[in-house]
MARDORO-7938 format. One line per field, with one value per residue (C-alpha): residue number from 1; residue in one letter; z, y, x. Coordinates in nm, 2 decimals. Example, Ala and Ser with C-alpha at 12.3 -4.5 7.8 and 13.67 -1.06 7.14 Angstrom:
num	(1/2) .
residuo	(A/S) .
w	(0.78/0.71) .
v	(-0.45/-0.11) .
u	(1.23/1.37) .
END
This chain:
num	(1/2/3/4/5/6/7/8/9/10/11/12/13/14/15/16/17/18/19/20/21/22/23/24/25/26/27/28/29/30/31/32/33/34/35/36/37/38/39/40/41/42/43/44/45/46/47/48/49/50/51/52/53/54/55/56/57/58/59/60/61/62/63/64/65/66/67/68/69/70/71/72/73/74/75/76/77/78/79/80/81/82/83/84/85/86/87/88/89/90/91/92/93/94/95/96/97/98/99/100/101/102/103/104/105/106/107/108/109/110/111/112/113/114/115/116/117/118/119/120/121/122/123/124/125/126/127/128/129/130/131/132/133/134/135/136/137/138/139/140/141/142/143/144/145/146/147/148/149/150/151/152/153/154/155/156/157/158/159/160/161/162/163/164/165/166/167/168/169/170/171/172/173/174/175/176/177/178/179/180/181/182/183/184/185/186/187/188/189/190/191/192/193/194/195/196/197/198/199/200/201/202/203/204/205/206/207/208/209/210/211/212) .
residuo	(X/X/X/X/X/X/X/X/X/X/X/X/X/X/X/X/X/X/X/X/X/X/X/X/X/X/X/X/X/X/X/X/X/X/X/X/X/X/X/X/X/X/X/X/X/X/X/X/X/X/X/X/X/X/X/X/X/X/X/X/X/X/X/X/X/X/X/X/X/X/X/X/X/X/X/X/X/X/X/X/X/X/X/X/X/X/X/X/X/X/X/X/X/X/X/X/X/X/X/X/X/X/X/X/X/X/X/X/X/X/X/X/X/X/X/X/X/X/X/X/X/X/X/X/X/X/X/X/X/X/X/X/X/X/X/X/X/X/X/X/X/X/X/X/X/X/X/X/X/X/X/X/X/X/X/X/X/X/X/X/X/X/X/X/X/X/X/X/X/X/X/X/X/X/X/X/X/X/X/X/X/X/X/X/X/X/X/X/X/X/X/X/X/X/X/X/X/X/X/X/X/X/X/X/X/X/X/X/X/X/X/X) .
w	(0.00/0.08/-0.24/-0.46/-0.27/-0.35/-0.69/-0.72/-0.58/-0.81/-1.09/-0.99/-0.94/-1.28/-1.38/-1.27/-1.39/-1.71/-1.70/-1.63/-1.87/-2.13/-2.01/-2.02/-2.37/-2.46/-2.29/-2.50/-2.80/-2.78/-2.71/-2.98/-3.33/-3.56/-3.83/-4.18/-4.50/-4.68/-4.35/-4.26/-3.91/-3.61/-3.36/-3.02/-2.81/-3.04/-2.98/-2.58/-2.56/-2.30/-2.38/-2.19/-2.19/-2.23/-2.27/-2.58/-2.75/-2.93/-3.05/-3.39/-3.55/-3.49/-3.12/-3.17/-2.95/-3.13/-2.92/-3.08/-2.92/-3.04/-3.38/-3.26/-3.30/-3.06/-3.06/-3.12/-3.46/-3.42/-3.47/-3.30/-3.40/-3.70/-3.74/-4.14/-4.23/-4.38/-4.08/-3.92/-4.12/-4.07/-3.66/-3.70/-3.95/-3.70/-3.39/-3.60/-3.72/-3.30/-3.21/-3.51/-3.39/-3.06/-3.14/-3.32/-3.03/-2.82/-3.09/-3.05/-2.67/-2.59/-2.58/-2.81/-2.55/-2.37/-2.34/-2.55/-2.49/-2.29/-2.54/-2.38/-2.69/-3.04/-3.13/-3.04/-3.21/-3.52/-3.51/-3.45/-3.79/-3.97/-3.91/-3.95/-4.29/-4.38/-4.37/-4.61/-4.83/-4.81/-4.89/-5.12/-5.32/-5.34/-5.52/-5.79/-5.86/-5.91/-6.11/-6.31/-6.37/-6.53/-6.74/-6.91/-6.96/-7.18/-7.35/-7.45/-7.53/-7.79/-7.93/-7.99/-8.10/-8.31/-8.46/-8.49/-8.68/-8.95/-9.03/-9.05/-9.29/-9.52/-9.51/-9.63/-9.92/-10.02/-10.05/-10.23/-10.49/-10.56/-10.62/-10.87/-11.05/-11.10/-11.20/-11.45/-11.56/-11.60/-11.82/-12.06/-12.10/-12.20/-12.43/-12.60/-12.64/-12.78/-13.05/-13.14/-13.20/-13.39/-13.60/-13.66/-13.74/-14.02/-14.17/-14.20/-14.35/-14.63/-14.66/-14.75/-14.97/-15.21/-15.51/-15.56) .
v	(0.00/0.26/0.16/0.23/0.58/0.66/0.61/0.78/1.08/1.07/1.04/1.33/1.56/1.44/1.58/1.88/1.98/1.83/2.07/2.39/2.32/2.35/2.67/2.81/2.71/2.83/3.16/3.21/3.08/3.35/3.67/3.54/3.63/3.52/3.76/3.74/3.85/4.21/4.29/4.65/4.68/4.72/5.03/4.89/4.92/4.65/4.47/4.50/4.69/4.97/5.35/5.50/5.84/5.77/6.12/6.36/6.42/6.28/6.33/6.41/6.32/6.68/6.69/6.88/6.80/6.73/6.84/6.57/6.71/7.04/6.97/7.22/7.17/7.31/7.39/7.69/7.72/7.69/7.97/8.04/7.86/8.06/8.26/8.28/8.22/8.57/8.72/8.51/8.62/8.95/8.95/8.81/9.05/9.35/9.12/9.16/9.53/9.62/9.39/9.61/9.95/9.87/9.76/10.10/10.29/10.12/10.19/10.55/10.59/10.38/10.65/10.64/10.72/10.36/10.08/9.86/9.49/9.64/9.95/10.24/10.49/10.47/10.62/10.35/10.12/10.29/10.36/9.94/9.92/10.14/10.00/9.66/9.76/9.97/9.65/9.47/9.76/9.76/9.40/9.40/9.69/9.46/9.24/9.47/9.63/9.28/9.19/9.54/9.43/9.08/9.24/9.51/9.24/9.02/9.30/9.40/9.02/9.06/9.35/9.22/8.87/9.07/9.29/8.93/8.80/9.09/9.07/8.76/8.76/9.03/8.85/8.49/8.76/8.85/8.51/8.42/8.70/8.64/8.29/8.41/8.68/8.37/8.11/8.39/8.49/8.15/8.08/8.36/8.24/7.91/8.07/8.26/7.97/7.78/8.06/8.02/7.67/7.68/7.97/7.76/7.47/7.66/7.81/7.48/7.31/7.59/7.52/7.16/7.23/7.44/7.25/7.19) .
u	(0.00/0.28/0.48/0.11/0.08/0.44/0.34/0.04/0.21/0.48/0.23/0.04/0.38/0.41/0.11/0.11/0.46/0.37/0.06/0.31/0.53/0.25/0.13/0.46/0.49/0.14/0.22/0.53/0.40/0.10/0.34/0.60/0.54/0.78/0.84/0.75/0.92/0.88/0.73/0.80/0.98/0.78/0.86/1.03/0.73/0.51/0.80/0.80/1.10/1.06/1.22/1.46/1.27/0.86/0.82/0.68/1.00/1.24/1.60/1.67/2.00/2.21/2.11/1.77/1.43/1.11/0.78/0.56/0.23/0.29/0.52/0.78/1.17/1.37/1.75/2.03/1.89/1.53/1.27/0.92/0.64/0.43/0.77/0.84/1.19/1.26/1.12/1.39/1.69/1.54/1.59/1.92/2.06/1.90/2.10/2.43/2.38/2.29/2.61/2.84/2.71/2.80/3.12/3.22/3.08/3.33/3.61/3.51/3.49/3.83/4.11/4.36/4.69/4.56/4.88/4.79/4.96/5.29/5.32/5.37/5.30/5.21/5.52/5.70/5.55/5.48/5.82/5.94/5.70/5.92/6.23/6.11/5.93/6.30/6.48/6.28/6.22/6.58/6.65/6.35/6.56/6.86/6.69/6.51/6.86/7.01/6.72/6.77/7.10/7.09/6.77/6.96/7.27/7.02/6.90/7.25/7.29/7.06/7.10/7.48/7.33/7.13/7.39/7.65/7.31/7.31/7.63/7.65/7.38/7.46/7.85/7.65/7.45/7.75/7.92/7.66/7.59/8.03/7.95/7.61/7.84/8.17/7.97/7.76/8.11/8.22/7.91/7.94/8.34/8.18/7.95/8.23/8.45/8.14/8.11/8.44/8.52/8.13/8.30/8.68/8.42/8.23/8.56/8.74/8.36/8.40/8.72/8.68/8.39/8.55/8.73/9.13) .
END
């Protein structure tokens, strides 16, 4: 009899942990949807994920809140809600023109004789700018004369390469209109020697055509 009620219990413990287990798995099976293709993504609260920050806004890309109840975008850029863009520009350009006036206002009323980073005067200092400013005036004169000096040597290069060039050229005419007037000389000797043997040529023909 105790061994049959150790077994019934057993049985029964069975049972019911048999029975839990299938609740569990009908629980989980009932919050988990798988996902199915070309199925858009679902935000992370559908998915049971809590947010860090449940309230109305949200944070855009560059650091910027959105009010989602009132559609507003806050940040160091933002304008006032029904505020047109151009009327926009236009309070910022008036912000910068205030700002500039104030600024030369504040030009006008410091003094003048004030020390300004450790100088005592402007004397002194206008007086460091000349002498920094003479030295490379100074060196920067060096250099143009040297530069003013090579020019003028290449321009008397050429004008001698030039000159060396024309006579050089009217020497090669010449050569060549001595060597036109010989060989035109030489030509009419030719011609005249030509003449003469045709005429020694003729005389002796005659000669040998009249009879013994």
């Amino acid at each position: 009899m105790a061994k049959s009620e150790a077994e019934d219990r057993t049985s029964a413990a069975d049972a019911q942990g048999t029975e839990h287990d299938v609740a569990q798995i009908s629980s989980s099976q009932a919050t988990f949807v798988p996902p199915r293709e070309n199925q858009p993504p679902t935000s992370a609260q559908s998915l049971g994920i809590p947010r860090e920050d449940d309230g109305s806004q949200e944070e855009n890309v560059d650091g910027r809140t959105t009010d989602m109840a009132n559609n507003q975008t806050s940040g160091p850029n933002s304008t006032p809600k029904g505020l047109a863009f151009g009327d926009a520009v236009k309070q910022f350009q008036e912000k910068l023109d205030r700002e500039f006036v104030a600024f030369e206002q504040q030009l006008q009323e410091q003094d003048p004789q004030d020390v300004v980073n450790g100088i005592e005067s402007w004397d002194v200092l206008e007086n460091d700018y000349h002498k920094e400013v003479g030295n490379v005036i100074a060196q920067e004169k060096d250099i143009m004369d040297g530069f003013d000096a090579r020019f003028k040597q290449f321009l008397l290069w050429m004008q001698v390469s030039n000159e060396r060039e024309t006579s050089r050229a009217l020497k090669r005419i010449k050569t060549q209109s001595a060597f036109v007037q010989n060989s035109e000389t030489s030509l009419a000797r030719q011609e005249q020697h030509y003449e003469r043997v045709m005429e020694a040529f003729q005389s002796a023909m005659q000669l040998l055509s009249q009879p013994s």
